[in-house]
N, C-alpha and C positions, 0 to 999 in steps of 0.2 A: 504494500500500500504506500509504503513510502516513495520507493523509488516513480510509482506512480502518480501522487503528488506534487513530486520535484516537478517531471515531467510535463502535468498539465501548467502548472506555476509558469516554464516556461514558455511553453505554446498562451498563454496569455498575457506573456511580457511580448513576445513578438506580435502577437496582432496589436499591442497599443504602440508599440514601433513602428507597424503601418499606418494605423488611423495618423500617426504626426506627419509619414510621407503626402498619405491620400488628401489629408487637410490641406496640407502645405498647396498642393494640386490644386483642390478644387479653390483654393483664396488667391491662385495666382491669375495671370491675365493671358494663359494660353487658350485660352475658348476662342471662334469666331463669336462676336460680338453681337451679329444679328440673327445667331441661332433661338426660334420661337420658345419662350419660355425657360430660357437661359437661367434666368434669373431661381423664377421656382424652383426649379430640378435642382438646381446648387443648393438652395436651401433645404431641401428636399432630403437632398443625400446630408449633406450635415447635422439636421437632425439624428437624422439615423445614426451616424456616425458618434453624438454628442449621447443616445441610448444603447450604445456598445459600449462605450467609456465607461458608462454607470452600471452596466451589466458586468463587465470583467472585471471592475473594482470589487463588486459584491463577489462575484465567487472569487477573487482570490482571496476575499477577507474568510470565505466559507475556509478554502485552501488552506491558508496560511495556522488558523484556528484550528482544522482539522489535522493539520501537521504538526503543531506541538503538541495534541494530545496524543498522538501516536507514539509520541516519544514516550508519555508516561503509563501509556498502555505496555510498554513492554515490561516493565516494571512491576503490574499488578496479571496474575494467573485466574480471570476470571471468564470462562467461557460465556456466561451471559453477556458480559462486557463485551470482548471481543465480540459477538455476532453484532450487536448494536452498533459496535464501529463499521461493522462491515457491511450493513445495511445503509449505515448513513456514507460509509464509502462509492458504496453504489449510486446514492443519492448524488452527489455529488457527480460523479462519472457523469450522469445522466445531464446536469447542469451543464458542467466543463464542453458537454459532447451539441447542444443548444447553441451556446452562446457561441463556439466554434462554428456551427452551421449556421447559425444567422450571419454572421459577419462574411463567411467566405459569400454567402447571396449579396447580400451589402455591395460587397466588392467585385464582384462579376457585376454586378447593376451597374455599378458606377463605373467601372471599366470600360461596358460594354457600348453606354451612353458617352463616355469622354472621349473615348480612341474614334469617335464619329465626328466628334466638335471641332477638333484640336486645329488650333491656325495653320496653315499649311504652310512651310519656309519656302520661299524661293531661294534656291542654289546661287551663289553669287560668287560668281568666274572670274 
């Protein structure tokens, strides 16, 4: 369970590593300009983005909490105990596995919507 905590811990460090690229994106000025509805959709996705933040804050604080009592679960030989960790370990799984699949949607959304906008460079020889 542990090593599987570490784990999700970081797969949720790295998605808030992307929301700071994809932000970064969507508040810069590479859109064309007179794409209809520009404006919404950007804020549209940053919402979204601003309730990923607040969702991966909450399970890693689930995370982090359920990681130190693991520690002191090794310490105590109570099989009632242990299955109740391992219920709420699952609980957890099931959260971590959520907030992972809303974000990767998120970000296909917004991907799939930017890589259509994006100002196009003219080459300059």
């Amino acid at each position: 369970m542990h090593l599987e905590s570490r784990k999700w811990i970081s797969y949720l460090q790295f998605m808030s590593d992307e929301i700071l690229f994809i932000d970064k994106l969507l508040n810069s000025y590479v859109f064309e300009p007179d794409t209809p509805d520009l404006f919404e959709r950007l804020q549209e996705y940053q919402q979204g983005l601003e309730r990923t933040k607040k969702d991966i804050k909450e399970v890693q604080g689930y995370i982090i909490g359920h990681e130190n009592d693991l520690g002191g679960l090794l310490e105590i030989s109570d099989q009632n105990l242990d299955f109740a960790y391992s219920k709420k370990h699952e609980q957890y799984a099931t959260e971590v596995e959520s907030c992972l699949q809303n974000f990767q949607h998120l970000k296909a959304d917004i991907f799939n919507y930017a890589g259509g906008i994006l100002k196009k460079r003219k080459n300059k020889a």
